[in-house]
N, C-alpha and C positions, 0 to 999 in steps of 0.2 A: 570072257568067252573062252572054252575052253578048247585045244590045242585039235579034238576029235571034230566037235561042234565045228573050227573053223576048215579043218580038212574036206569034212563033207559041203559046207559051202561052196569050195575051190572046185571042187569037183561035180556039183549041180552048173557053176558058173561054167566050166568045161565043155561039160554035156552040152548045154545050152549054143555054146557058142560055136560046136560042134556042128548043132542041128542048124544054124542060122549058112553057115558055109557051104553047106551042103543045099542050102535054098538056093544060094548065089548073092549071099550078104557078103560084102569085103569091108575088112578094117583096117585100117590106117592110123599108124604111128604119130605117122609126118604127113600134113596135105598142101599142097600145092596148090593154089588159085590162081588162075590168069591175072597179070596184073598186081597181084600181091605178095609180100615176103609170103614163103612159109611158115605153115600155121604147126611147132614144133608146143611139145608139153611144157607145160609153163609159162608161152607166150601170151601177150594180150591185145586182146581183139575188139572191135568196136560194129555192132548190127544196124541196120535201118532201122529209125524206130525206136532207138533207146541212145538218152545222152552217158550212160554207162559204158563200162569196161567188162569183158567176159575173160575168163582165163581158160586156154585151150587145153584139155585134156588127150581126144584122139578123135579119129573118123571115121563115118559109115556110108558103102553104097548100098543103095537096095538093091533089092533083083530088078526094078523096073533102071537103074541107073541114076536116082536123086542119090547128091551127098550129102552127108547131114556132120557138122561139127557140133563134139558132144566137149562140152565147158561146165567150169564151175562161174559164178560171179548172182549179181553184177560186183564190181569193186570201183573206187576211186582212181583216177588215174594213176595216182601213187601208188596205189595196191592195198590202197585200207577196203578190208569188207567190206561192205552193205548187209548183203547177207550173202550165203554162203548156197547156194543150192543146186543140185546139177540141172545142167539146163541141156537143149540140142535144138539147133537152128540148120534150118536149109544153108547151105553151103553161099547161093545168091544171096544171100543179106547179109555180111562179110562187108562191111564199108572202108575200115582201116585197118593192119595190122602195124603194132607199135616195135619200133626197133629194139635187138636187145639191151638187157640194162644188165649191171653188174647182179642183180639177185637171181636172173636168169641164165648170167653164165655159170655164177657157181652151181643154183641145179639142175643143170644140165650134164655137169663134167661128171 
């Protein structure tokens, strides 16, 4: 992909994210759930519903006030794949989040 090609993408992504803030979408870095560590990027998370692993990317409210954590997974607890696809879950089917491990402090630092 070329340097232009990705400029203009970064820049529809922009806009976009522009328009959504101005609905009264908020995103989050870092989220907070009652009850649970924080959900920081890179950590792993576990939903109602699935004996899988999600890994946390960031988070969204709506304008009506649902949060949704947006992840990649499912993975193995270890952190081997399954596959790989982004996913986004209501924030209430959040059942475990896993303490960090040494792969997550180094990306984080």
């Amino acid at each position: 992909m070329s340097a232009q090609a990705r400029k203009a993408i970064q820049a529809r992504c922009a806009a976009r994210r522009a328009e959504m803030e101005a609905r009264g979408w908020v995103f989050h870095e870092e989220l907070r759930l009652p009850g649970r560590l924080p959900l920081i990027p890179g950590r792993m998370f576990r939903i109602r519903g699935s004996r899988y692993w999600f890994r946390f990317s960031s988070g969204q409210t709506t304008p009506d006030g649902q949060t949704e954590v947006l992840c990649s997974g499912p993975y193995t607890k270890a952190g081997s794949a399954i596959q790989t696809n982004s996913r986004a879950f209501r924030s209430d089917r959040v059942t475990k989040v896993a303490r960090a491990t040494a792969s997550l402090k180094e990306a984080t630092k």
